[in-house]
PAZAPA-4460 file (N, C-alpha, C; in steps of 0.05 Angstrom, whole numbers, plus 32768, in hexadecimal, padded with zeros to 4 digits):
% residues 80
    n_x    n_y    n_z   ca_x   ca_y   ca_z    c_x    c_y    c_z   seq   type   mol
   838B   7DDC   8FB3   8399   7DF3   8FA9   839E   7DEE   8F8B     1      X     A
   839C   7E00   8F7E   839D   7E02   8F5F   83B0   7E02   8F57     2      X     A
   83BF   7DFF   8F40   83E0   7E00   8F30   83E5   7E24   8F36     3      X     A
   83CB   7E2B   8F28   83D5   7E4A   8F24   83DF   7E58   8F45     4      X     A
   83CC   7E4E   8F50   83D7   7E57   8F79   83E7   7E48   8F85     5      X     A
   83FA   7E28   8F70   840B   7E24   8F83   842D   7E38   8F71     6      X     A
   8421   7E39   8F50   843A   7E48   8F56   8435   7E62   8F58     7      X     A
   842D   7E73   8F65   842F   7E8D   8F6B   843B   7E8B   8F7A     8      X     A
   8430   7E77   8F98   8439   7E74   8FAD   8461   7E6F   8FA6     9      X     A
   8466   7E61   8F8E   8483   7E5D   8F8D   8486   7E7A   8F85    10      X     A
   8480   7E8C   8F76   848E   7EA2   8F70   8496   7EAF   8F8A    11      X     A
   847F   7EAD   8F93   8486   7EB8   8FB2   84A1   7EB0   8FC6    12      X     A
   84B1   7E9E   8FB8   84BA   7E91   8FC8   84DF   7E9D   8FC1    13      X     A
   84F9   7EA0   8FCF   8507   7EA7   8FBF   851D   7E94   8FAE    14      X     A
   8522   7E9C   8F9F   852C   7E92   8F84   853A   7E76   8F88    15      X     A
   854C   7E7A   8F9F   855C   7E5C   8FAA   8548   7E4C   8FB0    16      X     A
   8532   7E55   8FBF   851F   7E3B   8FCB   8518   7E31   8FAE    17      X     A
   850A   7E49   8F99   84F9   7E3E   8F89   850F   7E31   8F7A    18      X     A
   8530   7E2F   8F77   853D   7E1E   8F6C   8538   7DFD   8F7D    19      X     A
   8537   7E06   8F8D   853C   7DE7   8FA7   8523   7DDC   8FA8    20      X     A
   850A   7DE9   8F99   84F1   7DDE   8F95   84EA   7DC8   8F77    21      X     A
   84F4   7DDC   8F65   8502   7DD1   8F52   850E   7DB7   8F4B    22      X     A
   8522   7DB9   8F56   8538   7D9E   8F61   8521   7D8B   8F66    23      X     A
   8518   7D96   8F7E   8505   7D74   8F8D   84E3   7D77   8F79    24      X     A
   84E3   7D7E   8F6F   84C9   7D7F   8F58   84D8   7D60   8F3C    25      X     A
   84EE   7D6E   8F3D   84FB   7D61   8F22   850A   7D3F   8F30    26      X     A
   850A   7D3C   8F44   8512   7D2B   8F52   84FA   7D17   8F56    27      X     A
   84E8   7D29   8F5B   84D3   7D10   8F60   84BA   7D05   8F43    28      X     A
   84C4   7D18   8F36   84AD   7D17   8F1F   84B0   7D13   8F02    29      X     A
   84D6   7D1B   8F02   84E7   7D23   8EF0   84F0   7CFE   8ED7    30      X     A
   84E7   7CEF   8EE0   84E4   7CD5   8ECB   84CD   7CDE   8ECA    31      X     A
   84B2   7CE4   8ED3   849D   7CDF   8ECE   8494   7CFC   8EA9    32      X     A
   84AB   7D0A   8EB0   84B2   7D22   8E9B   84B9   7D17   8E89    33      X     A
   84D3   7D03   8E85   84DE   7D01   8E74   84CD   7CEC   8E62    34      X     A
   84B9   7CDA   8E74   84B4   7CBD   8E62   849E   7CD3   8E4C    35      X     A
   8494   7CF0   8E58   847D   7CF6   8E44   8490   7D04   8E2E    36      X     A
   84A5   7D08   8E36   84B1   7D17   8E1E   84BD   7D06   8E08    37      X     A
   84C2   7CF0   8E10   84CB   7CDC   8E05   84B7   7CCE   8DEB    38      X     A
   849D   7CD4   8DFA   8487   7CCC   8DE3   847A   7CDF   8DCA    39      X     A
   8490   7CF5   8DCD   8489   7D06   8DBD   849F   7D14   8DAA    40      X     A
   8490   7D1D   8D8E   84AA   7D1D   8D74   84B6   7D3A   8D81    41      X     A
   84CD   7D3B   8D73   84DF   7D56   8D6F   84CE   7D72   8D6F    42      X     A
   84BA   7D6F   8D55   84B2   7D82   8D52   8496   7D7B   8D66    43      X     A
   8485   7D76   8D75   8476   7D75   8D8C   8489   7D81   8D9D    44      X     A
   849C   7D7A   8DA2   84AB   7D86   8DBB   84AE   7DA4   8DB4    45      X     A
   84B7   7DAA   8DA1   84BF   7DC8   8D93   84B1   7DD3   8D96    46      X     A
   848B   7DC8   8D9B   8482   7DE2   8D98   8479   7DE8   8DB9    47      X     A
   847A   7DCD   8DC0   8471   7DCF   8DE4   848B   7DEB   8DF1    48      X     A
   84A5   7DE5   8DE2   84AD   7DF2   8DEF   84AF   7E17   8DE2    49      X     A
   84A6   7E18   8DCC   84A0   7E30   8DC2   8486   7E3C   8DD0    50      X     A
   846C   7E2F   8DD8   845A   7E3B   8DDB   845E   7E3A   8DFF    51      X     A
   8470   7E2E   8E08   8481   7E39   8E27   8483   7E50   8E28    52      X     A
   849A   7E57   8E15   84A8   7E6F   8E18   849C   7E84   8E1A    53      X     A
   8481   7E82   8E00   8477   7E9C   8DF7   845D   7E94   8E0E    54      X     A
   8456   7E7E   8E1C   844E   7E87   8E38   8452   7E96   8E4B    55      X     A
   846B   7E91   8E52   847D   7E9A   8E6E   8481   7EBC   8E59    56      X     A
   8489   7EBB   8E42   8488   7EE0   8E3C   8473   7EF1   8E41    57      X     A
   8460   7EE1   8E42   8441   7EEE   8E43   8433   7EE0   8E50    58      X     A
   8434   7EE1   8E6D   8420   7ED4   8E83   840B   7EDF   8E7E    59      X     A
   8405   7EFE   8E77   83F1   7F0A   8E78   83D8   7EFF   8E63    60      X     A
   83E3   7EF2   8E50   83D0   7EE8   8E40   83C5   7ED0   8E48    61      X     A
   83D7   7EC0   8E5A   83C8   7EA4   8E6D   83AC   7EB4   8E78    62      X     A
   839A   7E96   8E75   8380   7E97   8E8A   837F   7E7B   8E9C    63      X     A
   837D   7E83   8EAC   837C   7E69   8ECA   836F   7E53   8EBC    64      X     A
   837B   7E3A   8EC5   8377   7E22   8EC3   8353   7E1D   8EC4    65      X     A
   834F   7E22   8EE4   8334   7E16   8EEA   8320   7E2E   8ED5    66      X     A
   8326   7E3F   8ED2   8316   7E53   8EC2   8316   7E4B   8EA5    67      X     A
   832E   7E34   8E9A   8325   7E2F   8E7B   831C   7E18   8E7A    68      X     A
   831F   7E03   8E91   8313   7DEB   8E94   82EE   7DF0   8E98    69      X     A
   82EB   7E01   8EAA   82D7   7E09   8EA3   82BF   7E0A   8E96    70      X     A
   82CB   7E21   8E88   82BA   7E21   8E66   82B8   7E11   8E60    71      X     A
   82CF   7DFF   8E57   82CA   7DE4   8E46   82B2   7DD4   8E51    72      X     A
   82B7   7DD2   8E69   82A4   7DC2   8E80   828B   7DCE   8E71    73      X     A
   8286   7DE4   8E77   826B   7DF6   8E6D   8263   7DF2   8E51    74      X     A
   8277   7DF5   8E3A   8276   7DF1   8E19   8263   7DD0   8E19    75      X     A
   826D   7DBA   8E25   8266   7DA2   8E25   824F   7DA5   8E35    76      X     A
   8244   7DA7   8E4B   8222   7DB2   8E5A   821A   7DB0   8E3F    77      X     A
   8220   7DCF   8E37   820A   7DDC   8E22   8200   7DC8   8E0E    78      X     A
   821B   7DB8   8E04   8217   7DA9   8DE8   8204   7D8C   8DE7    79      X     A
   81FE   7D80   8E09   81F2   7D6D   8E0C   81DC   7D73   8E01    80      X     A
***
């Protein structure tokens, strides 16, 4: 299952679960968050969390993971 179909599957889910999913996401993975944030400056973080935001504002401009891995996959074929 893909990122993009496991969280749909969470949207699907209601708000308390997807809090209580949350919780045990950040519980089990949540040092493994902090040691990468930790390796990165102020302004790296600033913009990770700027180009969040203006993600989550505009899903519609996202394109699926396996669909941009992809290309790239394909861009590199070509270039051999």
């Amino acid at each position: 299952m893909s990122a993009a179909e496991i969280l749909e599957r969470i949207r699907g889910l209601p708000p308390e679960e997807q809090r209580d999913l949350v919780d045990l996401i950040m519980e089990e993975f949540g040092d493994a968050s902090e040691s990468i944030g930790s390796e990165l400056t102020p302004e790296q973080l600033a913009e990770l969390e700027r180009r969040a935001e203006q993600a989550l504002a505009h899903p519609e401009r996202g394109r699926p993971f396996d669909d941009v891995f992809r290309e790239i996959e394909d861009r590199f074929r070509s270039a051999k």
